[in-house]
GUDO-649114 format. One record per residue: z, x, y of N, C-alpha, C, CB in turn; residue number from 1. Coordinates in steps of 0.2 Angstrom, whole numbers. Glycine has a CB too. Layout:
    nw    nu    nv   caw   cau   cav    cw    cu    cv   cbw   cbu   cbv num
     Z     X     Y     Z     X     Y     Z     X     Y     Z     X     Y NUM
...
***
This chain:
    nw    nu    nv   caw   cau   cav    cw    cu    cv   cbw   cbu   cbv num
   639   504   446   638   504   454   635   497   456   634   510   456   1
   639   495   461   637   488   464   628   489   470   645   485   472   2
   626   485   468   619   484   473   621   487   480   616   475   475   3
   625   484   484   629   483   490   632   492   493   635   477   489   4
   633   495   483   635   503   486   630   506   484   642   507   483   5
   625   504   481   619   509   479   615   509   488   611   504   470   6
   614   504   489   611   503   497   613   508   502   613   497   501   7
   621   507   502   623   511   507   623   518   507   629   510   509   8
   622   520   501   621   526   498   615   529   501   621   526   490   9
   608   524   500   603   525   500   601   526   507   600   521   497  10
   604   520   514   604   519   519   608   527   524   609   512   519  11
   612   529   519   616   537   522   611   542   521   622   541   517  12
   608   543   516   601   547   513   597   545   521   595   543   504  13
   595   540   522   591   539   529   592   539   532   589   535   531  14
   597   540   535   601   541   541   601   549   542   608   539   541  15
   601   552   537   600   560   535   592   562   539   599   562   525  16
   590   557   537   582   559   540   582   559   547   575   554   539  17
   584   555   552   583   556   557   582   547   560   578   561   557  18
   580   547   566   577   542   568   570   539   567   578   543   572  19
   567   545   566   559   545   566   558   545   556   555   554   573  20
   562   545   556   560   546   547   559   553   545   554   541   543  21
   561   557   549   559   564   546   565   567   545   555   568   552  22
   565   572   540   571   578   538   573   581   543   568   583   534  23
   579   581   543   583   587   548   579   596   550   592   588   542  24
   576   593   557   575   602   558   566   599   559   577   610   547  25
   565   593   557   558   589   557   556   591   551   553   591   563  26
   557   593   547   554   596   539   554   587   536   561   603   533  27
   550   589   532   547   582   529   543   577   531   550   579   528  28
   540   572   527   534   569   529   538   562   533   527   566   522  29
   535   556   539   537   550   542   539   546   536   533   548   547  30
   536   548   530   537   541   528   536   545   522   533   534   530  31
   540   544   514   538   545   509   539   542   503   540   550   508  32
   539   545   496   537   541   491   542   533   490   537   546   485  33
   549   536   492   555   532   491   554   527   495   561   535   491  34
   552   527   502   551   524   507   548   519   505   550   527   510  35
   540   520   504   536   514   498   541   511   492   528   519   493  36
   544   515   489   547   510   483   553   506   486   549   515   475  37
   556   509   492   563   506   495   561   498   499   566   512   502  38
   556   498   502   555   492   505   551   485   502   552   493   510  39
   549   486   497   547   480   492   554   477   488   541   481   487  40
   558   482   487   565   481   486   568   477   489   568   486   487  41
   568   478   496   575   477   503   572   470   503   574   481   513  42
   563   467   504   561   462   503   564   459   497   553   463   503  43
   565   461   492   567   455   485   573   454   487   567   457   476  44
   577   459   489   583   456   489   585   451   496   588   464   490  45
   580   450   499   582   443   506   578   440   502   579   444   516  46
   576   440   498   570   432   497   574   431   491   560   433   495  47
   576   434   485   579   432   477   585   432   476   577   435   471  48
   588   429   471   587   423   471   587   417   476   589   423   467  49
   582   414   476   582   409   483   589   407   484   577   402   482  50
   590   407   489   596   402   489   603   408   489   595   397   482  51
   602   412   485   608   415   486   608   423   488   611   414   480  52
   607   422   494   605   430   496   607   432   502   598   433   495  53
   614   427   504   619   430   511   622   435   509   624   425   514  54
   622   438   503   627   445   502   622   450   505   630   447   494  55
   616   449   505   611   453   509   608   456   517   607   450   507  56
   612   456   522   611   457   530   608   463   530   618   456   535  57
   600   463   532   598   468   533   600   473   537   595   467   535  58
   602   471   544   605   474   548   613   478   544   606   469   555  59
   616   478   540   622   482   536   619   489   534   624   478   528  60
   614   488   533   610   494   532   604   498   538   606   492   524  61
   607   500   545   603   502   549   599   506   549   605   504   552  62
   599   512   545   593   516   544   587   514   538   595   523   544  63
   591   510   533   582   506   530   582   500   535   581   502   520  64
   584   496   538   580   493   543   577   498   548   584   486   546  65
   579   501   551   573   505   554   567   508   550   576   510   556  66
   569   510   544   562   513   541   559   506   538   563   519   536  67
   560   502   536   556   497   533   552   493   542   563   490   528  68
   556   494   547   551   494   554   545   498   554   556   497   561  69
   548   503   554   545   508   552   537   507   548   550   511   549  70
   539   505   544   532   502   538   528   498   540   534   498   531  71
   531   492   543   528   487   547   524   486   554   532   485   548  72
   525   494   554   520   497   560   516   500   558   522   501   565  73
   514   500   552   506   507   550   502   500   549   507   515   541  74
   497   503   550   491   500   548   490   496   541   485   505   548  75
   491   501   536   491   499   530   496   494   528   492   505   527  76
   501   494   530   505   487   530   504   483   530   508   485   532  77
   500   480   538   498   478   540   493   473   539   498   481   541  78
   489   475   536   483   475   530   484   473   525   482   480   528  79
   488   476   521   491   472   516   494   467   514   493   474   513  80
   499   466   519   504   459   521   499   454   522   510   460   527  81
   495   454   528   490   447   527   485   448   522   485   446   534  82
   482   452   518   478   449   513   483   446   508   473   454   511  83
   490   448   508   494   446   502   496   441   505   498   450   499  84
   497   438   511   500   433   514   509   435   515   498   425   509  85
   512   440   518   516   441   518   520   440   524   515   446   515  86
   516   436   529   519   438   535   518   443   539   524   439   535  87
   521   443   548   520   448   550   526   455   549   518   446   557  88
   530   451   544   535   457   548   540   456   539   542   453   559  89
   537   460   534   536   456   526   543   462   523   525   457   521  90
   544   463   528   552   469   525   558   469   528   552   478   527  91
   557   467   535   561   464   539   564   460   541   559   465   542  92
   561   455   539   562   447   541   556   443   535   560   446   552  93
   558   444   529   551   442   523   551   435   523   551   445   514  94
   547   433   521   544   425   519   541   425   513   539   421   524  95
   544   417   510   536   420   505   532   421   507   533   417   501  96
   528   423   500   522   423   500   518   416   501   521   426   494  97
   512   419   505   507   412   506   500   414   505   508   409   513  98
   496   418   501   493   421   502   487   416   504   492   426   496  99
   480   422   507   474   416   509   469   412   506   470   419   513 100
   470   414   500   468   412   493   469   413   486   464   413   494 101
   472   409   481   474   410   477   480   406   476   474   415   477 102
   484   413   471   494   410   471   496   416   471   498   406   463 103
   502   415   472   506   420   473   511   423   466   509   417   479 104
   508   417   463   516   414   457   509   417   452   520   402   457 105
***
């Protein structure tokens, strides 16, 4: 299976949840385990390999770019992305890493 159909696969699952990232009927949590492992993902795939990653448009996949929004709005992200230097918006629209001290590499 291609990257491009695993996504859309994954992006249908999300769409299942809803708008708000919740299960159909509201059952389930806003944000769960896959959700954490799905967007450091979405991030590698716009940032690597440099240079060749126009087969990648976030917006193709509407409901993880909403939930990767989503992520980008909790505190804990938040948080993390500036002490890691990630930007403000590090799922959505990623940059490298610049962290505030240190390397990144």
């Amino acid at each position: 299976m291609s990257l491009p159909r695993a996504l859309a696969l994954l992006d249908a699952r999300q769409a299942r949840r809803g708008p708000a990232g919740r299960a159909p009927a509201g059952r389930g949590p806003a944000v769960d385990l896959l959700d954490l492992y799905l967007a450091p993902l979405l991030r590698w795939c716009a940032l690597y390999p440099r240079g060749e990653t126009a087969w990648f448009p976030l917006a193709d996949y509407p409901a993880l770019a909403a939930m990767a929004a989503r992520l980008e709005r909790r505190d804990a992200t938040r948080r993390a992305a500036t002490a890691e230097g990630l930007g403000r918006h590090p799922f959505t629209t990623p940059q490298l890493a610049v962290p505030p001290e240190g390397s990144a590499t």
